[in-house]
N, C-alpha and C positions, 0 to 999 in steps of 0.2 A: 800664663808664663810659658814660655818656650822649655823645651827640652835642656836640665841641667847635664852637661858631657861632663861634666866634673864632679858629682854628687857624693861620689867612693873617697873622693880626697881629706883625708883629713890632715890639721893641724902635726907639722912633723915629718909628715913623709915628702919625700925627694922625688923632684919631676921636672920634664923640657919642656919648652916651649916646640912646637913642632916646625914652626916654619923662624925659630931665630935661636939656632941651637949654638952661634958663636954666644949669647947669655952664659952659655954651664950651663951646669946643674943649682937646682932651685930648691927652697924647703919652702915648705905647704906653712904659711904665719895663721890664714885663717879662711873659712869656709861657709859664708852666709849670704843665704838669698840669694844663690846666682852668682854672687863676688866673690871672687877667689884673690886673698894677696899672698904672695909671693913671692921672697927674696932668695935674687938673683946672684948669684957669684961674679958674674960680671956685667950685669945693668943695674944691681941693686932691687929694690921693690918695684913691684908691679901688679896693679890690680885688672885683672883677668875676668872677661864676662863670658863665664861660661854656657850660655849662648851661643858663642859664637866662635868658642877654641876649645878642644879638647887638648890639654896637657895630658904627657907621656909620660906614665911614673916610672920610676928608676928603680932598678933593685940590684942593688950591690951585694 
């Protein structure tokens, strides 16, 4: 398996897509295998192959 860039992410915490940051800001739904889902404030859900994007956590 390739390199998890998303591995720190857990369920809850807040983070961007890096190259579609008109989405918002994002909550971490869940964090397995590689597959990151992730609801969007303005795409909605998105399942993320962390492979091949590392999302930008947010700290407010």
């Amino acid at each position: 398996m390739k390199d998890d860039l998303n591995a720190m992410l857990e369920p809850g915490q807040l983070v961007r897509h890096p190259t579609q940051m008109e989405w918002g800001t994002g909550q971490v739904q869940s964090n397995i295998n590689g597959k990151l889902t992730v609801m969007f404030l303005q795409q909605g859900k998105v399942v993320i192959d962390s492979s091949r994007v590392a999302l930008l956590p947010v700290y407010d």
